[in-house]
N, C-alpha and C positions, 0 to 999 in steps of 0.2 A: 504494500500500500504506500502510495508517495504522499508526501508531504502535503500535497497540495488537497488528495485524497481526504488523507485527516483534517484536514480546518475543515472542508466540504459538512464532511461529515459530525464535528464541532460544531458546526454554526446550526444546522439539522438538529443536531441534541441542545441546544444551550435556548433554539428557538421552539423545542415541544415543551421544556422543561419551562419554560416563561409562560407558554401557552396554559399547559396542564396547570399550572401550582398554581396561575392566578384564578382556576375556574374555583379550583380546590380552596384557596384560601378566600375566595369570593363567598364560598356554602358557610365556610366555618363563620365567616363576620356575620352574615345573617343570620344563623341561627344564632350563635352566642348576642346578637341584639333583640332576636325575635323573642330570648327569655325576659326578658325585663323589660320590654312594650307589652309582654302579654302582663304581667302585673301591674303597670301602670294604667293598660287599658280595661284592668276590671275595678277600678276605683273609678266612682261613679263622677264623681269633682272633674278629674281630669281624663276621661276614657276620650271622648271626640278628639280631643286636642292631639293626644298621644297616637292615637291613631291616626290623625292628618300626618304626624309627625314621623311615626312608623312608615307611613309611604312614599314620604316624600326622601329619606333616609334609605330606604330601600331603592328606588330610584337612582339616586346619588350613587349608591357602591356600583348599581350597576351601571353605571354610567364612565366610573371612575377604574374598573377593571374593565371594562370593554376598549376603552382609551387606553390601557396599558397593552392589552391584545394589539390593539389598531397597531400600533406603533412597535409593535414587537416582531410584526410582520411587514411594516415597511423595513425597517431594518434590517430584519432576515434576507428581506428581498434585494436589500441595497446592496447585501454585502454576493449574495449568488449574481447580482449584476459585476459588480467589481473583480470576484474570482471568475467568470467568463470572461472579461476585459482583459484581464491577465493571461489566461487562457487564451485568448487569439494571439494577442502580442507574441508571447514564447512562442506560436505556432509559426505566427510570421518573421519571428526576428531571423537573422542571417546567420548563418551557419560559424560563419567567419567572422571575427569581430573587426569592423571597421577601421582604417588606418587614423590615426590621431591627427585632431583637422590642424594645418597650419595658420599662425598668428595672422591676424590679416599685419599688414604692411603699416609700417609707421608714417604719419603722415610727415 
């Protein structure tokens, strides 16, 4: 496997592992919120409130991990752009490496 192989394949693991943990870590905020909206929304004083609050909170993480995804995937994408760009060059570079340019001329 070459070198170039592994980042490939780097950037693959580093971009499911952003993807996965933040869906993963998305469930746990919710629910670890979801237990103490549920107790504030059986108090009868402040149940509406909590619950407007509960979803507009809800909303937000998902709003706030979906933007981490968004951008975990441009990135991903930048970077299989830039290892192709690399990729053509080395295919097209010359075999031979270029003679050293001379100084231009003094004026």
């Amino acid at each position: 496997m070459t070198a170039k192989q592994r980042l490939r394949g780097l950037r693959a693991l580093v971009q499911d592992v952003v993807e996965h943990g933040s869906k993963a870590v998305e469930e746990v905020h919710k629910a670890t919120a979801a237990r103490t909206f549920f107790v504030l929304e059986a108090i009868p004083p402040i149940a509406k409130p909590a619950k407007v609050i509960h979803v507009v909170h809800d909303a937000s993480l998902t709003g706030i991990y979906g933007v981490i995804r968004a951008v975990n995937r441009v990135v991903g994408k930048g970077l299989e752009v830039a290892l192709d760009v690399a990729d053509a060059r080395e295919a097209n570079a010359p075999e031979e490496p270029l003679p050293p340019r001379e100084p231009p001329p003094k004026p």
